[in-house]
C-alpha positions, 0 to 999 in steps of 0.5 A: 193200848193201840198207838200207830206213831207215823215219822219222816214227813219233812220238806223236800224239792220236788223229784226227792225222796221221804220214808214215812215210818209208822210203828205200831204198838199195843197190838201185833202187826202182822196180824192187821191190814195196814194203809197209809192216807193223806189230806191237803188243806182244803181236800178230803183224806184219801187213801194212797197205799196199803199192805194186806196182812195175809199175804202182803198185797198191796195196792197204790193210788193211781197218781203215786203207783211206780213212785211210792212203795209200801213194805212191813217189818213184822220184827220192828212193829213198823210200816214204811212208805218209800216215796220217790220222784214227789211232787208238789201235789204230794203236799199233805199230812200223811196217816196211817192207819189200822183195820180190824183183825181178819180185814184185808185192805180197803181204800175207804177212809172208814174201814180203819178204825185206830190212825196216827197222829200224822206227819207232815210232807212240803214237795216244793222248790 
């Protein structure tokens, strides 16, 4: 059974620091693309970052890149998300999720096939 269990989401003043942790298990995380999304009340899920399986490419949402950083541990099933300098506009429930065997990385919500059930991250003061 495919599970991916997202954790780290908390409250924190702007300008501090989360790692999101998503562990995956049921299947074999180096083999899958992996993204991480996020949706704010009132707004539609969008993609913030995701690491290839292939190669290990990644790519950033243009408002996160050189403060957010995507990173895999094959031996411990587990995607991070370092997250630096947050903003309030950061505040979302946050998700990651799982593409298809053999896919690359998309930004398209409807690409992934199997999410988590979500962390919570408050950037405020």
């Amino acid at each position: 059974q495919v599970q991916l269990v997202e954790s780290g989401g908390d409250l924190v003043q702007p300008g501090g620091s989360l790692r999101l942790s998503c562990t995956a298990s049921g299947f074999t995380l180096p083999y899958y693309a992996i993204g991480w999304f996020r949706q704010a009340p009132g707004k539609e899920r969008e993609g913030v970052s995701c690491i290839s399986s292939s190669d290990g490419s990644t790519y950033y949402l243009d408002s996160v890149k050189g403060r957010f950083t995507i990173s895999r541990d094959n031996a411990k099933n587990t995607v991070y998300l370092q997250m630096n300098s947050l903003k309030p506009e950061d505040t979302a429930v946050y998700y990651c999720a799982r593409r298809s065997r053999g896919y690359g990385c998309s930004r398209g919500r409807n690409d992934y096939n199997y999410w988590g059930q979500g962390t919570q991250v408050t950037v405020s003061s």
